[in-house]
N, C-alpha and C positions, 0 to 999 in steps of 0.2 A: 655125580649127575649134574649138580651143578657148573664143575669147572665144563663138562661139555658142555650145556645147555650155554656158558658163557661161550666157549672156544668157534661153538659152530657158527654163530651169528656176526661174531667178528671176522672168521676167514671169510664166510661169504659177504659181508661189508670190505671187506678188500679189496676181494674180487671184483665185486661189483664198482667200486671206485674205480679201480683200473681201468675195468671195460670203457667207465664214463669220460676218464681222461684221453684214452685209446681214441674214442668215438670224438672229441671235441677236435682233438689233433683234427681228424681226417676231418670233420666237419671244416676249421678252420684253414685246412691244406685246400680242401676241395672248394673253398668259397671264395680263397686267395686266387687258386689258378681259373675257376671262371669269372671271376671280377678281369682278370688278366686278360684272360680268353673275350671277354664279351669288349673290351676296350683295345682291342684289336685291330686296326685302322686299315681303309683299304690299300691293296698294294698299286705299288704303281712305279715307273722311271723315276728313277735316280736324279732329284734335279742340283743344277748346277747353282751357286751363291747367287744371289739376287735375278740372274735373267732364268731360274725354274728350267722348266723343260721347255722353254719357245724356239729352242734350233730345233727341236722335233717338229716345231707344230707349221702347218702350211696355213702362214693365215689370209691365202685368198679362200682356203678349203678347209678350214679349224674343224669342219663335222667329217668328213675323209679321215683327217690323221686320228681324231679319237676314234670313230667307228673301229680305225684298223687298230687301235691300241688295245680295244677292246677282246680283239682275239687270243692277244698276248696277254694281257691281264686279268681278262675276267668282264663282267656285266655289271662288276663298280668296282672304279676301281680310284686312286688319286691325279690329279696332273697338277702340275705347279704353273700358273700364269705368272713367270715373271716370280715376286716374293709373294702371291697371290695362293693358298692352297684349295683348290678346289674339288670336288668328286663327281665324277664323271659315272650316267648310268647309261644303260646300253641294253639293247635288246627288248621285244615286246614284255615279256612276264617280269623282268626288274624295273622299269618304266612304269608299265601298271599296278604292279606293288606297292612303288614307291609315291604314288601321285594319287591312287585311287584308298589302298587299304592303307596307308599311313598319310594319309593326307593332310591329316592335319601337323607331321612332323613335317612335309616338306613344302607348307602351302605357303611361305612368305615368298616373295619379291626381294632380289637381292639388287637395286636401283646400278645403275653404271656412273663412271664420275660423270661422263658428259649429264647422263639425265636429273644429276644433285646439283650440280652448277646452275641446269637453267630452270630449276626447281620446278621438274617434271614428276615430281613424287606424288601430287595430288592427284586427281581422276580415280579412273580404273583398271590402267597397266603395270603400274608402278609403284602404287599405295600398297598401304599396309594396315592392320590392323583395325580398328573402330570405321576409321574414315573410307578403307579399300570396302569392306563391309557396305556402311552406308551407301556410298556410293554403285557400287555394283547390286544393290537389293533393289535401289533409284532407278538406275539405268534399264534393269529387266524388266520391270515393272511396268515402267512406262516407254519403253520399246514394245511393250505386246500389247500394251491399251492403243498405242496409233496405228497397228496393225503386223509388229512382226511376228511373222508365223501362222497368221491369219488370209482371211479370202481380202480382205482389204490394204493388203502388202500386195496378196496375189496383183492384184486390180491394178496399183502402181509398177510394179513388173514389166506387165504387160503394155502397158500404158509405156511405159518406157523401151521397150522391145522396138516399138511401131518407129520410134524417132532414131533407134540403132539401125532398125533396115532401111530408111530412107537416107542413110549416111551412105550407106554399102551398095546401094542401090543407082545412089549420085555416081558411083566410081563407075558405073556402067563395066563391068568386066576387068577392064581394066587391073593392073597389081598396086597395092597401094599398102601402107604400114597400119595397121588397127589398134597399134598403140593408145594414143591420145582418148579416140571416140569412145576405146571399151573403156576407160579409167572414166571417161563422162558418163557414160550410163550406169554403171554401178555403183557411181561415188552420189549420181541423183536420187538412188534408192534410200540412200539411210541421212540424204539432205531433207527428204521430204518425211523424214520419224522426226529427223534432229531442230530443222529448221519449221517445217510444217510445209516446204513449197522446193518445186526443182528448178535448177536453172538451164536458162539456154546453153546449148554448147558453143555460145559463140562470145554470152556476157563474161567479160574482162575478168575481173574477183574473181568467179567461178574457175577460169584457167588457170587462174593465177594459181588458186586454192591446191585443184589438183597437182599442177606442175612443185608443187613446193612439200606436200606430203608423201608424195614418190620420190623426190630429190633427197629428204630428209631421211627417209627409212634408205637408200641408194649409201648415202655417206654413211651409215651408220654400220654397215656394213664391212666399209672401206677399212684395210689394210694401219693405213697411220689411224683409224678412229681406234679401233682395236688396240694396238701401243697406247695412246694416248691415256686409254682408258685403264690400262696396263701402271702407266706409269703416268700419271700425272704433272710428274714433277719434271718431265720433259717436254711439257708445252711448246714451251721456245720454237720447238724444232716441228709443231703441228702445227702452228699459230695460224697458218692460211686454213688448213678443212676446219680446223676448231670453229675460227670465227666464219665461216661460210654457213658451220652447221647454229652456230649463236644467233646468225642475220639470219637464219632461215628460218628460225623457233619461233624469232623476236617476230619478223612479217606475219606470220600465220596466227601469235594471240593478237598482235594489233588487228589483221582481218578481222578474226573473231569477235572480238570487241565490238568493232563497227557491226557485224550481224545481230550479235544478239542487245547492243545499242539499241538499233532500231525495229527488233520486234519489242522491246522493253516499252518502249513509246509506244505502240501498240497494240499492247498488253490488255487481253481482253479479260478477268480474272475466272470468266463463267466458261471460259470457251477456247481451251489452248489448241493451238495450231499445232507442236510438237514438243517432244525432249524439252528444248528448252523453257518454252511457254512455264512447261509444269514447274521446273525447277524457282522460276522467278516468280510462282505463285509460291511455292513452299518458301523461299526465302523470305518474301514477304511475311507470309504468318511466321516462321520462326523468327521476325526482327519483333511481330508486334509482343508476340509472347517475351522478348527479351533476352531470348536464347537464341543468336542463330545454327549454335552447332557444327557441323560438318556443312552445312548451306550455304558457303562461302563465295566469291566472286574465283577463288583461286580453282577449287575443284570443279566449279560450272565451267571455265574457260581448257581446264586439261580433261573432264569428260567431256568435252565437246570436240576437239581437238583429237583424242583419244579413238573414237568415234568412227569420225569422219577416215581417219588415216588406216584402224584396222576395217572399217567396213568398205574400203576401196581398194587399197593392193593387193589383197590376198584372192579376194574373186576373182579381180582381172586377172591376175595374173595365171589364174588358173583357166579362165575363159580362155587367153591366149594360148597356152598351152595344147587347150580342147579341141582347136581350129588348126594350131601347127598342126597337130598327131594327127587329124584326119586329113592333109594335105598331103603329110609322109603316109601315110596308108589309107590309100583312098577306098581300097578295097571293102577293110571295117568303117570308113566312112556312110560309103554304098548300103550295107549293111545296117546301119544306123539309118537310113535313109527311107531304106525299104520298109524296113519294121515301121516309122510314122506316117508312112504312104498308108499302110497295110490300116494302122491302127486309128491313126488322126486323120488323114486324108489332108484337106485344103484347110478345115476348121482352126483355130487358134489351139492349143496344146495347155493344157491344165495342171493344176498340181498334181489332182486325185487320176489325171493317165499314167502317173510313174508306174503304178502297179501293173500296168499292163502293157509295160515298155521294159523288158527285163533286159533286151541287150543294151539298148543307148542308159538305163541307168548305170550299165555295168560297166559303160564307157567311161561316163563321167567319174565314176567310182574309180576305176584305174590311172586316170587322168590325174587327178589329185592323188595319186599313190606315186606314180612314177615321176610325177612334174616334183614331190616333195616340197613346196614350197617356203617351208622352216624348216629346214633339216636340222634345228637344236633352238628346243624353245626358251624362250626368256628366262634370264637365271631365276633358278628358286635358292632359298634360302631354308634351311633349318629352323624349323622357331625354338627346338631345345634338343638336347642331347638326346639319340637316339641308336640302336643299335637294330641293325639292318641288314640282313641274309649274313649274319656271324658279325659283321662288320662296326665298329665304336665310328661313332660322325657328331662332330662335336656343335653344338647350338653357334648358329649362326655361320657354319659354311655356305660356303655359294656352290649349289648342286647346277649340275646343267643336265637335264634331259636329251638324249638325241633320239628326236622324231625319228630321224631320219635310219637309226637302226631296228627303227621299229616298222617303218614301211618299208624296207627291206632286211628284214629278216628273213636268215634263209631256212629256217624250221618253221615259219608262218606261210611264206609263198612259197609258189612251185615252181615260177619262173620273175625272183625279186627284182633282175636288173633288167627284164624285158618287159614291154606296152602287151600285158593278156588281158584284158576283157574278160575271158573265163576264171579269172582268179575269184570275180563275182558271181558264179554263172554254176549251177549244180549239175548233175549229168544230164538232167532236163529241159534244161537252160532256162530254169527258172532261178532268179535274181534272188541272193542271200548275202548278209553283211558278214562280213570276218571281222572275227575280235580284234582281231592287229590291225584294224583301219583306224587311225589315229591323227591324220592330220591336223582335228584341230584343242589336239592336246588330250589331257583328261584332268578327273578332282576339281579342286576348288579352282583352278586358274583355268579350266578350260574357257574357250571363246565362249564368250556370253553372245556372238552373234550366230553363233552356229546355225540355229534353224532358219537363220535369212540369208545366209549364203548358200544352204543348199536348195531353199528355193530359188536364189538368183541363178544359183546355175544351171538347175532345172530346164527352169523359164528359158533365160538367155541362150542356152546350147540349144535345144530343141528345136528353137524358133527359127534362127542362125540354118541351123540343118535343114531344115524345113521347107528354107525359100532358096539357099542361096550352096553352088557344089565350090569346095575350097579346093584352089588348085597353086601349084608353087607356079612361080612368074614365066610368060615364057622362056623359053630355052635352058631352065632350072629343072632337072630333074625330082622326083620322088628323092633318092638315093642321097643328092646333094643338099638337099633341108638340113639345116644346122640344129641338131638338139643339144647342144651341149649348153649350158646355162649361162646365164649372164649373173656373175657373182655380185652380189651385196647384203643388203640386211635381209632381202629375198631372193630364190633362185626363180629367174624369171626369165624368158626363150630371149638369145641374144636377136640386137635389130634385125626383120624382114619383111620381106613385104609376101604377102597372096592376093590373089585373086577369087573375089568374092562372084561368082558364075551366077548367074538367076536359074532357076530349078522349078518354077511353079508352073503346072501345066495352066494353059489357058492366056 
């Protein structure tokens, strides 16, 4: 009895060993192959010794060749810039994933050589960490204290509308380019958050200002900027756009300087005029306190700077856009026409009428889908190692988002490379947003000026429609309107002129 009572407690201590060794194996096998599996990298072209995959890429159109690598590899996949390795996402639900539900793995800023050269890391397009932070908490804050998003931005809008039509109105019919005048009335909106006051479209600085932050974002765009940035170490051979884009940086903080110079001098402490006012009250108490922090002369001149540049190309540019498309189809112009006869009449056009303007919102809503005006937003950056629809992405790659396959995507629209209006428009033709409207990004880096561009554009197109029928120049057909884009750091309608027609009864 005994020797059993020994025998049976040792076989089954055996057995059970076994199993436990059996089970560690597989534990240790299956922990090895998804450690393997999870660090998995995305796939991508074959790149060649130091120049990567750049004979693939078209870099007047760098968002064209990834969108279409996209089909062949997947919705992330890799591309090599040169010795550069980067991951490329695509399409709206990897986009959204990646910017919105992991946000905080892809929310850094991955700066360009030109913008570490001229020490454009500061602000809030470019920053990172504490300082992007403070800054951008700064910037929102007191952008909706001086009215963005509010009836007191409305007020300036409109206020700024009246000096856009009497531009358009000068031209008497006539065909003329509305370049210049739209970038002045848009860039006045966020002069009078930033500065506290707009300017003439006629004072000097003011021209100067716009012509050199459109020039700036134009080069940056450009073909050798893109190499340069690539590869650094072949200056030499970009030394003219380099130093063009250097003298271009350098003018626009000297500007700056002298503005916020001389609101500094009249510096009321009880009573700020805008943006900046606040900033040089807060720097003040943080010098008395001994700390100035993030409150620095460097971050007040690239948020200011910052500002001015995203709160003026991207609306015009899509204002222009809003005015070509109703030239090329005058029809949904008419349309758009009819509904603020029907609805507004002669009266000035409000925020609170979008609701009851459901085709021309769905205009404008199409207009910045089709116009794309980032079609790949500013690189992001990995803050740490992460792994992403299967995929290993190691801290501190440079992710590029393409808008641009997200505003057309062809599982989101029904008709992605054509101008529908009904893409916004329910069977009732009442006005709904689609989740895959993304132009001005998502997550942590979305536009902090979001809610005052779509009031400008509100305002601005309405108003535009309202008094004035766009027509192509004479002897220029509908048919011959050029939309093929004007490439650079934005896609913006190549040069043309319309015809601004008066429309107001009476």
């Amino acid at each position: 009895m005994e020797l059993v009572d020994v025998f049976v407690p040792l076989s089954f201590s055996s057995a059970l060993g076994g199993l436990l060794v059996l089970l560690l194996i597989y534990v240790v096998s299956s922990s090895a192959s998804s450690s393997q599996e999870s660090r998995k990298e995305p796939p991508g072209p074959r790149p060649l010794p130091l120049l990567g995959n750049l004979l693939q890429l078209d870099l007047r159109r760098p968002h064209w060749t990834l969108t279409e690598m996209s089909k062949k590899y997947g919705p992330v996949f890799t591309f090599h810039m040169g010795p550069n390795k980067v991951v490329v996402l695509a399409g709206y639900k990897t986009v959204k994933e990646a910017l919105v539900t992991y946000a905080e793995d892809f929310g850094e800023r991955e700066p360009l050589t030109t913008t570490k050269e001229s020490k454009l890391e500061y602000g809030v397009i470019w920053s990172n960490g504490d300082s992007w932070k403070e800054m951008r908490r700064f910037a929102l804050t007191n952008l909706r204290d001086f009215g963005m998003g509010k009836k007191a931005c409305e007020d300036k809008i409109i206020e700024e509308s009246q000096h856009l039509m009497e531009v358009f109105t000068n031209h008497k019919g006539e065909a003329f380019d509305n370049n210049q005048i739209i970038n002045y009335a848009v860039s006045n909106i966020i002069c009078s958050l930033v500065f506290g006051s707009r300017f003439r479209y006629d004072d000097p600085v003011f021209v100067a200002m716009v012509h050199r932050a459109s020039k700036g974002i134009q080069l940056l765009g450009a073909p050798t900027m893109q190499l340069y940035n690539i590869f650094p170490w072949l200056g030499k051979w970009f030394f003219s756009v380099r130093e063009e884009l250097r003298s271009l940086g350098a003018a626009k903080r000297k500007m700056a300087m002298e503005l916020v110079q001389g609101l500094k001098e009249t510096l009321n402490p009880h009573a700020s005029r805008g943006l900046v006012d606040a900033f040089l009250i807060r720097q003040q108490h943080q010098e008395e306190s001994g700390d100035l922090g993030h409150f620095h002369n460097s971050n007040l001149m690239m948020t200011v700077s910052n500002l001015f540049a995203a709160g003026t190309e991207t609306t015009s540019t899509t204002l222009r856009w809003g005015l070509l498309l109703m030239a090329k189809y005058p029809k949904i112009q008419e349309q758009v026409r009819q509904e603020l006869n029907s609805v507004i009449g002669d009266r000035q056009v409000q925020v609170e009428d979008r609701k009851n303007l459901p085709f021309t919102d769905a205009v404008i809503h199409e207009t910045q889908r089709v116009g794309n005006i980032v079609p790949m937003a500013l690189p992001h950056r990995t803050s740490r190692d992460v792994t992403f629809q299967g995929h290993f992405i190691k801290k501190g790659t440079t992710v590029h988002p393409l808008l641009m396959s997200v505003l057309y995507d062809e599982d989101e629209w029904e008709k992605p490379h054509s101008f529908h209006p009904a893409h916004f428009l329910d069977k009732d033709g009442n006005f709904f947003k689609r989740d895959a409207f993304m132009p001005f990004s998502a997550g942590r880096r979305v536009c902090l000026g979001e809610s005052l561009a779509k009031m400008e554009l509100f305002i601005f197109f309405t108003t535009l429609i309202q008094h004035f029928r766009f027509t192509p120049p004479p002897g220029v057909s509908e048919d011959q309107l050029d939309l093929t884009p004007r490439l650079g750091g934005t896609l913006s309608p190549m040069p043309h002129k319309l015809c601004a027609v008066s429309c107001m009864r009476g």
